[in-house]
Kinemage of the C-alpha trace (Angstrom):
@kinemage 1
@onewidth
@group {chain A} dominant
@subgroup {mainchain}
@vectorlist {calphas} color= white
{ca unk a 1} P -16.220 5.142 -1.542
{ca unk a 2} L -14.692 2.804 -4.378
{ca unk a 3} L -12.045 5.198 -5.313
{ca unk a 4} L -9.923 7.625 -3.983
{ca unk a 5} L -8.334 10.238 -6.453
{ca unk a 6} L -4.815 11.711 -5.926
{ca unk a 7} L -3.260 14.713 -7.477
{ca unk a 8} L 0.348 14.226 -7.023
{ca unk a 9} L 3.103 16.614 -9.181
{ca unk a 10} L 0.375 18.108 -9.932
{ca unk a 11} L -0.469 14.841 -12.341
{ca unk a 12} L -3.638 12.747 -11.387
{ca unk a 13} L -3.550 9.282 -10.057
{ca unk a 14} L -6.529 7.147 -8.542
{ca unk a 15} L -6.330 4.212 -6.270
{ca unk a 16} L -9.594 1.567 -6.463
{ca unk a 17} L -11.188 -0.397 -3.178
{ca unk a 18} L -9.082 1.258 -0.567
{ca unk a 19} L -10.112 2.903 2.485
{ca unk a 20} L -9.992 6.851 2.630
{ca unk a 21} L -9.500 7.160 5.922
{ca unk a 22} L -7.028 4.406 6.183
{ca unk a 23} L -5.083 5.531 3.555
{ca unk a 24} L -5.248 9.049 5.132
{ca unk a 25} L -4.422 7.597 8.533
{ca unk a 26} L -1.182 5.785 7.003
{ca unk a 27} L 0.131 9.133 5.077
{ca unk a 28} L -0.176 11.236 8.740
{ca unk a 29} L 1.430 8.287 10.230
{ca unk a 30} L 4.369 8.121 8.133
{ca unk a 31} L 4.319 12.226 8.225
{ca unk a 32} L 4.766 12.179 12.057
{ca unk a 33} L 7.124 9.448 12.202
{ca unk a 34} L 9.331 11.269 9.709
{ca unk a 35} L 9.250 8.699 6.689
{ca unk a 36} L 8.438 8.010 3.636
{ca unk a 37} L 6.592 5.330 2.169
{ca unk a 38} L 5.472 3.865 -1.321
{ca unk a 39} L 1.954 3.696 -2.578
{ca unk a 40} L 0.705 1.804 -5.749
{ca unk a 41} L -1.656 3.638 -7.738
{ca unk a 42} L -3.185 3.648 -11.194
{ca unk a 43} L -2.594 6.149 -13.865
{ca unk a 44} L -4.297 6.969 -17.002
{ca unk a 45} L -7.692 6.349 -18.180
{ca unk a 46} L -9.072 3.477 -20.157
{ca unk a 47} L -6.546 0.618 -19.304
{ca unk a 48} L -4.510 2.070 -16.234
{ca unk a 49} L -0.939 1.582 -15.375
{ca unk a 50} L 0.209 0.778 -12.439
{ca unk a 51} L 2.156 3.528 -10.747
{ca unk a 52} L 4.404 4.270 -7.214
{ca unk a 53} L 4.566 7.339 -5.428
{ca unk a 54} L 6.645 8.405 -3.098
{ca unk a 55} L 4.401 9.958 -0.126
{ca unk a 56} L 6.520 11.557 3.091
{ca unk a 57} L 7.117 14.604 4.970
{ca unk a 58} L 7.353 17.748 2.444
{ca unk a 59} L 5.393 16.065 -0.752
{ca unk a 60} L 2.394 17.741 -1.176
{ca unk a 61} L -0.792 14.964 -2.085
{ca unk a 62} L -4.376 15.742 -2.188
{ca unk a 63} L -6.824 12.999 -1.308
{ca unk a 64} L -10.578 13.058 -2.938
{ca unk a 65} L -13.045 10.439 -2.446
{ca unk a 66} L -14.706 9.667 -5.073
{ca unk a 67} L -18.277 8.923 -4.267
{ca unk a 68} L -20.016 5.737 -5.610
{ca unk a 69} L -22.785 6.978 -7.345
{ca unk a 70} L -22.203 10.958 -8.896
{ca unk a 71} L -25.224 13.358 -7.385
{ca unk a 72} L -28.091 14.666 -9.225
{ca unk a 73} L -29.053 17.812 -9.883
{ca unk a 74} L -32.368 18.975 -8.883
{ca unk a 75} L -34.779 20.143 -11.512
{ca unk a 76} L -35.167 23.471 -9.693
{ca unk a 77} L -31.232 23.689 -9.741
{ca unk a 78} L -31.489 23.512 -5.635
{ca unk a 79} L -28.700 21.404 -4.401
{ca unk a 80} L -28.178 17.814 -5.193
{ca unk a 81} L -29.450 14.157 -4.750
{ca unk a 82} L -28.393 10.714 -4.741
{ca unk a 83} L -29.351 8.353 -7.435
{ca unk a 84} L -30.622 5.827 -5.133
């Protein structure tokens, strides 16, 4: 994955070259240890700006990977494909 996508405040932010499951890991760390923590992000399309968002127990987040090449639709309309 190259980038993750967040929906936050129900507002979308995306974060490039980052882990997915290490970001996940850290935001169920800092859940069980009670605390909150920063994360930078990007926001906006075109020429992003930078953003901070406050992740800890009680925010909601949703985490998407965002898969590096976008699948393919079968001529027959049957499931997808890779581009590769």
């Amino acid at each position: 994955m190259k980038r993750i996508q967040i929906i936050y405040a129900g507002r979308d932010f995306s974060i490039g070259e980052e882990d997915f499951e290490g970001m996940k890991a850290a935001i169920e760390q800092a859940n069980r240890d009670g605390r909150a923590v920063w994360i930078t992000v990007n926001h906006g399309e075109g020429r992003p700006q930078p953003a901070e968002l406050l992740i800890g127990p009680g925010i909601p987040v949703a985490l998407m990977p965002v898969p590096d090449e976008p699948p393919v639709r079968q001529p027959d309309g049957e499931g997808t494909v890779g581009t590769s």
